[in-house]
VOBA-1610 file (N, C-alpha, C; in pm, whole numbers, padded with zeros to 5 digits, always signed):
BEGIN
Unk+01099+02017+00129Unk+01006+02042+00239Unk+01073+02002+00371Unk+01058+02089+00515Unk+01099+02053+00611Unk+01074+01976+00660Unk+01146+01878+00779Unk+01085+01767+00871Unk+00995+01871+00944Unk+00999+01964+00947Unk+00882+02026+01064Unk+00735+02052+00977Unk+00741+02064+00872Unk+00658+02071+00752Unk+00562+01898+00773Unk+00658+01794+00770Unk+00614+01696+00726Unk+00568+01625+00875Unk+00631+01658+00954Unk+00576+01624+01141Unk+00449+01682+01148Unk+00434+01827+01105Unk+00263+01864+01117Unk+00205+01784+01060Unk+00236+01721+00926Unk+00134+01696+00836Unk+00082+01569+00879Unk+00210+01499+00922Unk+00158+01346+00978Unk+00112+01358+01109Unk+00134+01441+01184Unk+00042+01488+01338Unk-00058+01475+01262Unk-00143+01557+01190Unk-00258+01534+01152Unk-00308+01504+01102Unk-00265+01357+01014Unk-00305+01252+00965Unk-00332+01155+01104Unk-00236+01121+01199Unk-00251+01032+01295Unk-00394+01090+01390Unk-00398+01201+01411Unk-00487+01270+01502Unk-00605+01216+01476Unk-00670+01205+01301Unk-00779+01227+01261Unk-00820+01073+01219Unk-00679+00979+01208Unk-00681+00812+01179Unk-00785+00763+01253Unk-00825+00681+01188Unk-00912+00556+01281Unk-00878+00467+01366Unk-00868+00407+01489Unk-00796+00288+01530Unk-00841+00179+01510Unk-00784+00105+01471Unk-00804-00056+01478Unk-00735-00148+01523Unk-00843-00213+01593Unk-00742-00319+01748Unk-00677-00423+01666Unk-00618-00478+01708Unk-00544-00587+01644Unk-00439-00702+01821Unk-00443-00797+01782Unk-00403-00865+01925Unk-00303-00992+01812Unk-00252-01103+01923Unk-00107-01167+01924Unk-00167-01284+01787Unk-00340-01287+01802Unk-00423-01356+01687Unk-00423-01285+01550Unk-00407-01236+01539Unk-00471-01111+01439Unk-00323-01141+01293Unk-00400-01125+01144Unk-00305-01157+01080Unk-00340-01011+00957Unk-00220-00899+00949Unk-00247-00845+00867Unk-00116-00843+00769Unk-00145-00815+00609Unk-00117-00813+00547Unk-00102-00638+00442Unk+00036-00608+00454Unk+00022-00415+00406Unk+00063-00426+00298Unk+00021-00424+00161Unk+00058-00385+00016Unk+00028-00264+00026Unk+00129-00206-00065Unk+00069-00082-00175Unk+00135-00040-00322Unk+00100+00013-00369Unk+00167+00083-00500Unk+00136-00036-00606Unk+00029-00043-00636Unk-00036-00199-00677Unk-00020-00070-00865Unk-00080+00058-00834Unk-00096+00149-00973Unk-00134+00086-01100Unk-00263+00000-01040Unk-00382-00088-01117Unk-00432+00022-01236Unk-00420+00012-01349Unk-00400+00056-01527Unk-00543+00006-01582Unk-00543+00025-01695Unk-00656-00027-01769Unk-00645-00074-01879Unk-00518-00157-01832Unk-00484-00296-01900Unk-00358-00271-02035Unk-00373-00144-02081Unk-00282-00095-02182Unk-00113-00099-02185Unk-00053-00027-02256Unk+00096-00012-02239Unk+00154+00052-02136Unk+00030+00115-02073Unk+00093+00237-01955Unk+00037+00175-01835Unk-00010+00039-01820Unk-00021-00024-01707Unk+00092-00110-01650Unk+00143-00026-01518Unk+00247-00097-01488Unk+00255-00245-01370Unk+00077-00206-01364Unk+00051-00365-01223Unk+00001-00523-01365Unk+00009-00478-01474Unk-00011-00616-01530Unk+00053-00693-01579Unk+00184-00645-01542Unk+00301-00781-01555Unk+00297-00853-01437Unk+00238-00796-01314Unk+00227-00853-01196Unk+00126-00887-01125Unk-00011-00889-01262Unk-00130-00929-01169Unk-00145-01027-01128Unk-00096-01185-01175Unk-00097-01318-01153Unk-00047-01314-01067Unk+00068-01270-01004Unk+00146-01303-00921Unk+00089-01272-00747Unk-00006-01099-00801Unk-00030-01055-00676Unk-00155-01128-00655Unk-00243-01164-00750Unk-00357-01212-00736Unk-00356-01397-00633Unk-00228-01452-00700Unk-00211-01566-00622Unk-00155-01520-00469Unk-00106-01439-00438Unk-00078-01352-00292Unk-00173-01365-00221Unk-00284-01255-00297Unk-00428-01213-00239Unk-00502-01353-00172Unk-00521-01425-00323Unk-00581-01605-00292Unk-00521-01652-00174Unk-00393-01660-00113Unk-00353-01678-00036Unk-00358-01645+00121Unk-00330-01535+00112Unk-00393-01396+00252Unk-00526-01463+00256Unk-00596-01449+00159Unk-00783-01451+00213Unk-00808-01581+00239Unk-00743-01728+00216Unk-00754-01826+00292Unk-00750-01858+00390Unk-00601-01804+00412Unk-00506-01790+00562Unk-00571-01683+00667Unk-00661-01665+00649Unk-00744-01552+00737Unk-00666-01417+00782Unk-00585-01334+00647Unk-00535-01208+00647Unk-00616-01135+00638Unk-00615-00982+00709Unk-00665-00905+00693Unk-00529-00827+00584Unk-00648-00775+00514Unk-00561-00684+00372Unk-00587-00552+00385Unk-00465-00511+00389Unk-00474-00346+00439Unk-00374-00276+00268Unk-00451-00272+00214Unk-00421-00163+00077Unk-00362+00034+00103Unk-00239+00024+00144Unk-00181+00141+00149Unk-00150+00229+00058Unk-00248+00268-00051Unk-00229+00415-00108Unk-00186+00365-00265Unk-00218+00421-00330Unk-00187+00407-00473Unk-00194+00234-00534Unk-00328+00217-00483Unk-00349+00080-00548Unk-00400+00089-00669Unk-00470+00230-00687Unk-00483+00244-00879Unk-00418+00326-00913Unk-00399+00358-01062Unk-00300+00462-01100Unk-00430+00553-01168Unk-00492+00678-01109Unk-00585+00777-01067Unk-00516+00866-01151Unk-00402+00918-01157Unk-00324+01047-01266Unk-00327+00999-01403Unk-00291+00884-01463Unk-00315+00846-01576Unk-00468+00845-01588Unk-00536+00779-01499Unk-00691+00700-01552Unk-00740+00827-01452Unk-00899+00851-01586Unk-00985+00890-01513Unk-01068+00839-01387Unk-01163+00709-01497Unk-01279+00575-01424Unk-01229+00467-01358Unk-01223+00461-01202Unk-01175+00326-01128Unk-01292+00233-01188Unk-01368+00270-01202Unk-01470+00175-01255Unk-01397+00097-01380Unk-01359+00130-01504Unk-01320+00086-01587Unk-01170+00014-01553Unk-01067+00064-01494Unk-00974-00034-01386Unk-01011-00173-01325Unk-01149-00153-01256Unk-01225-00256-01209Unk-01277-00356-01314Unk-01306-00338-01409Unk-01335-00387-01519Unk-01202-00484-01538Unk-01107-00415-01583Unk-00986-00525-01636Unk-00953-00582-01550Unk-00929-00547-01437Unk-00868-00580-01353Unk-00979-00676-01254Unk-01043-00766-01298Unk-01202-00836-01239Unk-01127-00934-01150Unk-01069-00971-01166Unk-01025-01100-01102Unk-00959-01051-00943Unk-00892-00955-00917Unk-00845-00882-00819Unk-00959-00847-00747Unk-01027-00707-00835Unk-01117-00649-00775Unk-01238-00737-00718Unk-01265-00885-00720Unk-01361-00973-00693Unk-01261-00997-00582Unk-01171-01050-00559Unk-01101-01110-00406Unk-01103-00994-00333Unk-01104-00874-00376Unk-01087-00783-00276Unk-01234-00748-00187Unk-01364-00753-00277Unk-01502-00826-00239Unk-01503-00894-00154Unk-01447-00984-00174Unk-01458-01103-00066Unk-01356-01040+00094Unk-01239-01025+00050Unk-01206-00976+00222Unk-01286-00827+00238Unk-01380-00749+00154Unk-01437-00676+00238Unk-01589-00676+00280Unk-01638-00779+00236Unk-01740-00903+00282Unk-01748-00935+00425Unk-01584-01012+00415Unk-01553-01037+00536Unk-01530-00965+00662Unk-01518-00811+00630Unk-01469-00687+00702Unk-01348-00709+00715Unk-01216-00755+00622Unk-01108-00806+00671Unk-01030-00697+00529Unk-01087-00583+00515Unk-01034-00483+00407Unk-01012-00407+00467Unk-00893-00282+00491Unk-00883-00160+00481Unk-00797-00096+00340Unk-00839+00027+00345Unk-00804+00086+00189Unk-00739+00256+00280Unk-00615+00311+00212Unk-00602+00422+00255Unk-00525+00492+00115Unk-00540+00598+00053Unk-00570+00661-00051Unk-00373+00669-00067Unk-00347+00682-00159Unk-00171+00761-00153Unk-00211+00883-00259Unk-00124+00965-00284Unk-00130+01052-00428Unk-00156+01014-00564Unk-00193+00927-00619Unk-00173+00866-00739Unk-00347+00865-00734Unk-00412+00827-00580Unk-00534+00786-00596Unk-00593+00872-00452Unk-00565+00984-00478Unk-00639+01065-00370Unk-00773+01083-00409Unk-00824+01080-00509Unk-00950+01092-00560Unk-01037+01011-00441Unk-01008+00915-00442Unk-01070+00815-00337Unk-01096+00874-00217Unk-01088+00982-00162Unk-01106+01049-00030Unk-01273+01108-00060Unk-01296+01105-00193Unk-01418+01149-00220Unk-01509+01035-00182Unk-01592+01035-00078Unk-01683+00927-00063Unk-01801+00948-00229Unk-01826+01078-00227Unk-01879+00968-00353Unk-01847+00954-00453Unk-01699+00939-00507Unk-01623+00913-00581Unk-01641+00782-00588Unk-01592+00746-00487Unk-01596+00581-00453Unk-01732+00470-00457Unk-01828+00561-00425Unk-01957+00518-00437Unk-02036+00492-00586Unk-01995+00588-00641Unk-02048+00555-00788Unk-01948+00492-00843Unk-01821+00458-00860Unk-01719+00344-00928Unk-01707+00221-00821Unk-01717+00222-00689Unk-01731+00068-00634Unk-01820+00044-00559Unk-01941+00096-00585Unk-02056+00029-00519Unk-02088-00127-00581Unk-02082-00142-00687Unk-02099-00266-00777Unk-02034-00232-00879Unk-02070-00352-00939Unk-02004-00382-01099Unk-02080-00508-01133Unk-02104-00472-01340Unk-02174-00589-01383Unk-02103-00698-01390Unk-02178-00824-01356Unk-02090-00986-01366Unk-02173-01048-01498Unk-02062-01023-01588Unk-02141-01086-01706Unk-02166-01259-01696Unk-02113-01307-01589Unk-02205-01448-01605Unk-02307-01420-01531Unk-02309-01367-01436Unk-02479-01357-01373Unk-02564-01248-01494Unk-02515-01166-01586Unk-02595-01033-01638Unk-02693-00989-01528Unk-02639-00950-01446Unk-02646-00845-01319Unk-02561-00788-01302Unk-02587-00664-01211Unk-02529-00619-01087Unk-02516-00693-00981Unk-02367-00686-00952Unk-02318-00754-00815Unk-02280-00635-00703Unk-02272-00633-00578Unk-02173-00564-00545Unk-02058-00568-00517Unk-01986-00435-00532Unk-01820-00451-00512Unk-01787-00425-00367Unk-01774-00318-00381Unk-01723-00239-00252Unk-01801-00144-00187Unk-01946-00197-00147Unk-02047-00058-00122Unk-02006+00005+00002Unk-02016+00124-00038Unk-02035+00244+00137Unk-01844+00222+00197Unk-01755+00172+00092Unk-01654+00157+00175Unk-01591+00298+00216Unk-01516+00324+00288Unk-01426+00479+00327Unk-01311+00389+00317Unk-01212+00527+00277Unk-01111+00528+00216Unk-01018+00602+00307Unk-00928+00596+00372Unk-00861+00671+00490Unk-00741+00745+00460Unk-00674+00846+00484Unk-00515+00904+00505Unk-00491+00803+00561Unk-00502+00745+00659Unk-00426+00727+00765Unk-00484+00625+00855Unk-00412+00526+00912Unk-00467+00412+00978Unk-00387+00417+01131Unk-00427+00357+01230Unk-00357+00345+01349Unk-00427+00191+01437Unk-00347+00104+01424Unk-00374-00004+01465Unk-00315-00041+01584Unk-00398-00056+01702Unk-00350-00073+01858Unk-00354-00234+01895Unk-00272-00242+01980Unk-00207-00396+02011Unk-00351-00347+02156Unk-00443-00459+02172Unk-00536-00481+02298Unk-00475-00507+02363Unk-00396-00553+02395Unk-00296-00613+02527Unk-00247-00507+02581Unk-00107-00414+02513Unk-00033-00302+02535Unk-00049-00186+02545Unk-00166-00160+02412Unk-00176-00010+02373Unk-00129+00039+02276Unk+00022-00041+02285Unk+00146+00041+02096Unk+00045+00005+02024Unk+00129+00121+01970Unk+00011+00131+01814Unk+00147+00129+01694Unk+00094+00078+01604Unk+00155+00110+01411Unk+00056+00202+01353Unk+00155+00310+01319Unk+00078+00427+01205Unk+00096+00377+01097Unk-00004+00347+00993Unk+00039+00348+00850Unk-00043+00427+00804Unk+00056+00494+00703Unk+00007+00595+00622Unk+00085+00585+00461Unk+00037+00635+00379Unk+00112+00611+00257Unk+00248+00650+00189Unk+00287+00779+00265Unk+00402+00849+00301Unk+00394+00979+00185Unk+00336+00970+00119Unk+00326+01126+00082Unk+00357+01232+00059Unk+00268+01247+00248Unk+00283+01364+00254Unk+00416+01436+00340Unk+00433+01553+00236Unk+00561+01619+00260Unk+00654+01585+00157Unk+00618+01518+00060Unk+00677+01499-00062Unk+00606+01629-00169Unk+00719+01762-00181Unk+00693+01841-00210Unk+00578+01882-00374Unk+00623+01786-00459Unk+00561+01738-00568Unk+00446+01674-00567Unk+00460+01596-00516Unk+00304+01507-00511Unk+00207+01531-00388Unk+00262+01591-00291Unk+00155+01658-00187Unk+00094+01799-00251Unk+00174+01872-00160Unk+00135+01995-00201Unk+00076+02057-00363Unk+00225+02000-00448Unk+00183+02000-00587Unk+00080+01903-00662Unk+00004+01794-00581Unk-00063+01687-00641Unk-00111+01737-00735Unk-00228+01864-00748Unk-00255+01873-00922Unk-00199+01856-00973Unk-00086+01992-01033Unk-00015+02004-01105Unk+00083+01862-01138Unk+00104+01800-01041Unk+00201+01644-01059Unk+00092+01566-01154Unk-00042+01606-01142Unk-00083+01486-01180Unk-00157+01482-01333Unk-00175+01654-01361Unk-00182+01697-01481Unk-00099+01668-01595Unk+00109+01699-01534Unk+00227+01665-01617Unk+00175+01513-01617Unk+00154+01398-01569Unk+00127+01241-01566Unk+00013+01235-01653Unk-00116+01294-01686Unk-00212+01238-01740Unk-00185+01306-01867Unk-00138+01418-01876Unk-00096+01483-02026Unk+00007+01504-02064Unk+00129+01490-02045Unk+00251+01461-02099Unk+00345+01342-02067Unk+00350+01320-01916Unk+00445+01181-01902Unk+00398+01060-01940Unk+00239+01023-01936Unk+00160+00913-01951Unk+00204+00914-02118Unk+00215+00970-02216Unk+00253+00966-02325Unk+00416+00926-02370Unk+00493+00961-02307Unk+00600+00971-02329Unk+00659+00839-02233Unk+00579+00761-02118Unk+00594+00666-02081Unk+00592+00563-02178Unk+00485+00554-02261Unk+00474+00483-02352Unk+00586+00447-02467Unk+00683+00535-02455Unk+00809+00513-02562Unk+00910+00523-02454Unk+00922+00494-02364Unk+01039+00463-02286Unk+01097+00522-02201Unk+01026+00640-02124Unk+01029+00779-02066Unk+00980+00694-01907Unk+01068+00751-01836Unk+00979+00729-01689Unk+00962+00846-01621Unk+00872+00809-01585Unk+00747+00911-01469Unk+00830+00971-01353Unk+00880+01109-01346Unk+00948+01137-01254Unk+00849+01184-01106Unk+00752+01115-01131Unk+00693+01144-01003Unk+00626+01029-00951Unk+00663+00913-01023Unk+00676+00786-00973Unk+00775+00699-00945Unk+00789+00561-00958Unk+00912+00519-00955Unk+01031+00515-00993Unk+01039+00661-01142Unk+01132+00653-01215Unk+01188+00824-01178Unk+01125+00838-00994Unk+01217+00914-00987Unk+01418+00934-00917Unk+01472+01013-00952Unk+01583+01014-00816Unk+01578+00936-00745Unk+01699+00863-00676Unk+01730+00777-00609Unk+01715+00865-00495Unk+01781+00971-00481Unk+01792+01077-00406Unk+01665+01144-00340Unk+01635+01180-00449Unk+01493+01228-00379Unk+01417+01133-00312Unk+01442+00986-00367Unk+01331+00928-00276Unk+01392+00863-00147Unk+01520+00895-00136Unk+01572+00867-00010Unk+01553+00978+00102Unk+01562+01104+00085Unk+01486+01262+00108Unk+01394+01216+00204Unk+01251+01183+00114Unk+01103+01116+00143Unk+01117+01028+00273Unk+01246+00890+00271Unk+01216+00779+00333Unk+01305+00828+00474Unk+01447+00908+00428Unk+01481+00998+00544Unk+01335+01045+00694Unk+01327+01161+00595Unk+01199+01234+00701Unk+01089+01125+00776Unk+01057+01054+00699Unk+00961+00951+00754Unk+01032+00873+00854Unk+01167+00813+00839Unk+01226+00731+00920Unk+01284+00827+01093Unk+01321+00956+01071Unk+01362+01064+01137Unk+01198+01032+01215Unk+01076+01109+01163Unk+00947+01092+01263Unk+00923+00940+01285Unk+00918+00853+01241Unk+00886+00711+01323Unk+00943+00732+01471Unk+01100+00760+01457Unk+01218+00737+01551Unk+01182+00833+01667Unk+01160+00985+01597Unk+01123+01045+01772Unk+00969+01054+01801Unk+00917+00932+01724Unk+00750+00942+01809Unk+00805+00782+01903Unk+00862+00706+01844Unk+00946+00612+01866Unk+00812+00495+01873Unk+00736+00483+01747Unk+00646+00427+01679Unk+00635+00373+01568Unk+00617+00237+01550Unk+00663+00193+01442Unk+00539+00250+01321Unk+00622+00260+01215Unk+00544+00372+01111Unk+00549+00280+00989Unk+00443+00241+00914Unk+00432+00160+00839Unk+00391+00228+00704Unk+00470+00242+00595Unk+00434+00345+00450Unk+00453+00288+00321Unk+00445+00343+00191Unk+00487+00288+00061Unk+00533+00404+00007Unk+00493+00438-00107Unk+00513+00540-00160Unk+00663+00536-00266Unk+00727+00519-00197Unk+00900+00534-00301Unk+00887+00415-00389Unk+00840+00322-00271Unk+00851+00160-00392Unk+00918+00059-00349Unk+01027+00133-00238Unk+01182+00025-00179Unk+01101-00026-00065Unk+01095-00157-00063Unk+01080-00168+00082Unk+01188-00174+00170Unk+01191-00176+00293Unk+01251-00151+00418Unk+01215-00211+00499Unk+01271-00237+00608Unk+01254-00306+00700Unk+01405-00263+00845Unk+01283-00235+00946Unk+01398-00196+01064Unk+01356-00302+01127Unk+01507-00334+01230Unk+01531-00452+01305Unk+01515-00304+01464Unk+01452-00378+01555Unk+01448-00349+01719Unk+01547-00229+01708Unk+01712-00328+01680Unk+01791-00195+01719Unk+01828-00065+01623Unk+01769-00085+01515Unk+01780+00018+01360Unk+01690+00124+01382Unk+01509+00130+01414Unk+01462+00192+01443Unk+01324+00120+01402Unk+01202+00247+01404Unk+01114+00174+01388Unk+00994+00211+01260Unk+01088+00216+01143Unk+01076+00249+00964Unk+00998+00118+00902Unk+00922+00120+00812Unk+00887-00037+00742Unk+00835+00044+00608Unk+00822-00035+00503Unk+00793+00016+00384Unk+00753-00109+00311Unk+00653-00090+00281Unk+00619-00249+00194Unk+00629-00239+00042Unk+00708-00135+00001Unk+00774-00138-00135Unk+00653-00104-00250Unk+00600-00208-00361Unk+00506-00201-00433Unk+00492-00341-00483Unk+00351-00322-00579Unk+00349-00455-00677Unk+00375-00437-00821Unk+00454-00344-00828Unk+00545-00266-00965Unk+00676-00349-00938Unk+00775-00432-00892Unk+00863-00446-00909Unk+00877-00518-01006Unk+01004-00520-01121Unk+01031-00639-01228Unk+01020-00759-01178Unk+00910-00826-01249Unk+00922-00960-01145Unk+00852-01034-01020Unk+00833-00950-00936Unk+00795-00975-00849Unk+00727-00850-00736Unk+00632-00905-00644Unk+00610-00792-00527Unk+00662-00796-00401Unk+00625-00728-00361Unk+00679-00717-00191Unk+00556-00653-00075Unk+00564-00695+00042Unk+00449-00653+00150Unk+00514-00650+00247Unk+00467-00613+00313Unk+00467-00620+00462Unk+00341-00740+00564Unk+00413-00851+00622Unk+00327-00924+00717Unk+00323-00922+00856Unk+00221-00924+00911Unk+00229-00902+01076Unk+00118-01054+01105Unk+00217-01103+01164Unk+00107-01281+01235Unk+00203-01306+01355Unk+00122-01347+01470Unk+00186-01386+01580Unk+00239-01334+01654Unk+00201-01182+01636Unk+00271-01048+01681Unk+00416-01036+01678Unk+00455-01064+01531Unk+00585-01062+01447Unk+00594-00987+01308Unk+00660-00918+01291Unk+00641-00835+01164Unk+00796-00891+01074Unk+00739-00927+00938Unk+00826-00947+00804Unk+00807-00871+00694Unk+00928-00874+00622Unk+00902-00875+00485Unk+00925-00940+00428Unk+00835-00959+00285Unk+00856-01089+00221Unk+00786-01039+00118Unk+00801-01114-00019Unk+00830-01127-00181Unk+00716-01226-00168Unk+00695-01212-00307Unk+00631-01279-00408Unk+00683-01256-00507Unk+00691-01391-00595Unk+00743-01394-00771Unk+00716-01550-00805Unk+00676-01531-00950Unk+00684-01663-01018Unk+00833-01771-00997Unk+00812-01867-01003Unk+00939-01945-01018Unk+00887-02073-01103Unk+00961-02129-01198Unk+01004-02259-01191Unk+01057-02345-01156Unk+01000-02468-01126Unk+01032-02604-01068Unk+01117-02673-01129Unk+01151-02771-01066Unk+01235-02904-01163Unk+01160-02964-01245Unk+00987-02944-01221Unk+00894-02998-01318Unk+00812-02890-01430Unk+00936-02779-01415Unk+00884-02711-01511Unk+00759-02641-01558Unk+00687-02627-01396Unk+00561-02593-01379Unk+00579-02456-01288Unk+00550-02380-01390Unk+00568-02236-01284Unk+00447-02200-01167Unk+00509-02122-01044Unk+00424-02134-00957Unk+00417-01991-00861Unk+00340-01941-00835Unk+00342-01806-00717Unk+00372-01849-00588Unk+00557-01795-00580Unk+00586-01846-00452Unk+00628-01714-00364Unk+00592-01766-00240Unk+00604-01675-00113Unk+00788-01675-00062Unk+00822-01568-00011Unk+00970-01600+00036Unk+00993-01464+00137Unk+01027-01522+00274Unk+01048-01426+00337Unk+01241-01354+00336Unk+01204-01154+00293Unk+01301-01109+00291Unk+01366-01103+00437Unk+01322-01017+00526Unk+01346-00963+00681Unk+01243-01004+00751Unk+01348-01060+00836Unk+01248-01100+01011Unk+01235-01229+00964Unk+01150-01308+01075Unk+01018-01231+01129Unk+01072-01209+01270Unk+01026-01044+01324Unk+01081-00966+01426Unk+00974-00942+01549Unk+01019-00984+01664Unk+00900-00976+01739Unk+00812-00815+01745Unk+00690-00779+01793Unk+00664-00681+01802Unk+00701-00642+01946Unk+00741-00742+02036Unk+00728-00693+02174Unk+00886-00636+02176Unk+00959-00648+02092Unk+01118-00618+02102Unk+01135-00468+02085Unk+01017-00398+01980Unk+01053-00274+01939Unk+00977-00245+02082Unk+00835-00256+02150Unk+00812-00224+02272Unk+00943-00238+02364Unk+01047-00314+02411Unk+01116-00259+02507Unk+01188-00174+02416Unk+01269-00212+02304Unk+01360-00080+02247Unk+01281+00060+02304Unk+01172+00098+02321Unk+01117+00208+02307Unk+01109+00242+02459Unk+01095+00125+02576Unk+01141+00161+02711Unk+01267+00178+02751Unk+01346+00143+02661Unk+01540+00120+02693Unk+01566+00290+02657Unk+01464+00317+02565Unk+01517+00462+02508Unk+01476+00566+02575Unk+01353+00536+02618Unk+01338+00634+02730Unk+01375+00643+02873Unk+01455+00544+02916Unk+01551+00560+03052Unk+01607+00663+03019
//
């Protein structure tokens, strides 16, 4: 697919985004590619739910806002987010709580476009039963589910696009049925004996450099920092590299990766278990890149337009 193909497409994802202010106080937190399972052999977020779940515990103390970028369930394998929600209780309850707080945004990727259906979303996360209360609680009522986010600095005006990156990925955009038919009836099977998903992380190195190309090419001549997931790699541009970020997934062996913005500074940084000298394993935080001011890519972006 062309960069001119994939420039429309994200023109009109940004056009139709929501804004949300954000200032030098403001603490957000960008996961995605979480591809939350229903608990089986073909779930690839539950070698890493402890890990992300002590993340989450973390963010929602520290007064993060949690911004969930696209393929936080895996929607091509699984029919019912509801039943996801189920195994996955312990997550899906913290995520309650920061959207309680109004400190949630959710934006759909391919894996979980379903979610664009408001009432998709309404009948699988309006509630869920809490078998210690034997009630209904609620989960996630009346939430919307976005393409596309655009978060403005109150002070300046710059804005960060995040979007899930997608689109213009010839297979999983355009082709999303059909991608997601081969996943729920032949690869989801054949994953199971040792086969990877060529329309997930077990595709081409190549191709998904293609994907992170085009995206990094439009960040650069909107000359806006563009915040995505989708391939899985995270990334990270410095002021003078450009203005690309990728918060990777919570699929990695081992460990996850995000994207953080506090103090009007943007990082990347890991999560993974470790052991101590006391032999007590623990969910530890570790920053990869940065932390990079935000006001640096603002002049890069006046230096470039002299």
């Amino acid at each position: 697919m062309s960069y001119r193909t994939v420039k429309r497409k994200l023109d009109q994802v940004y056009k139709h985004a929501p804004v949300v202010t954000f200032d030098s106080d403001s603490k957000l937190v960008i996961m995605s590619d979480c591809h939350r399972g229903q608990g089986n052999a073909g779930d690839n977020f539950l070698a890493n739910q402890d890990v992300c779940f002590g993340a989450l515990e973390y963010y929602f103390h520290e007064g993060f806002t949690y911004i969930e970028l696209g393929d936080g369930d895996e929607l091509w394998e699984n029919r019912r987010l509801k039943t996801i929600a189920e195994v996955h209780d312990d997550i899906f309850w913290i995520l309650s709580r920061f959207y309680e707080q109004k400190r949630l945004y959710m934006v759909y990727g391919n894996h979980d476009i379903v979610k664009r259906n408001k009432g998709y979303m309404n009948r699988h996360c309006d509630n869920y039963y809490c078998n210690s209360a034997h009630t209904e609680q609620p989960l996630l009522p009346g939430i919307t589910v976005e393409e596309g986010l655009v978060f403005q600095n109150r002070k300046d005006g710059n804005e960060i696009f995040m979007v899930h990156g997608f689109q213009g990925d010839f297979l999983n955009d355009t082709l999303w049925p059909l991608a997601r038919f081969l996943v729920r009836y032949v690869w989801r099977h054949m994953e199971l004996i040792g086969f990877l998903d060529p329309t997930g992380a077990g595709r081409p190195r190549k191709a998904k450099e293609r994907v992170e190309k085009r995206l990094a090419d439009y960040s650069c001549n909107r000359q806006q920092i563009l915040i995505a997931g989708h391939t899985h790699r995270p990334a990270f541009s410095t002021p003078e590299e450009g203005f690309y970020f990728n918060s990777g997934s919570c699929v990695h062996p081992r460990c996850i990766t995000c994207i953080e913005i506090e103090d009007n500074e943007i990082s990347l940084v890991k999560w993974s278990v470790r052991s101590g000298g006391d032999r007590i394993l623990r969910v530890e935080r570790e920053v990869l890149e940065g932390p990079a001011s935000l006001t640096e890519y603002t002049r890069m972006r006046k230096k470039i337009k002299e």
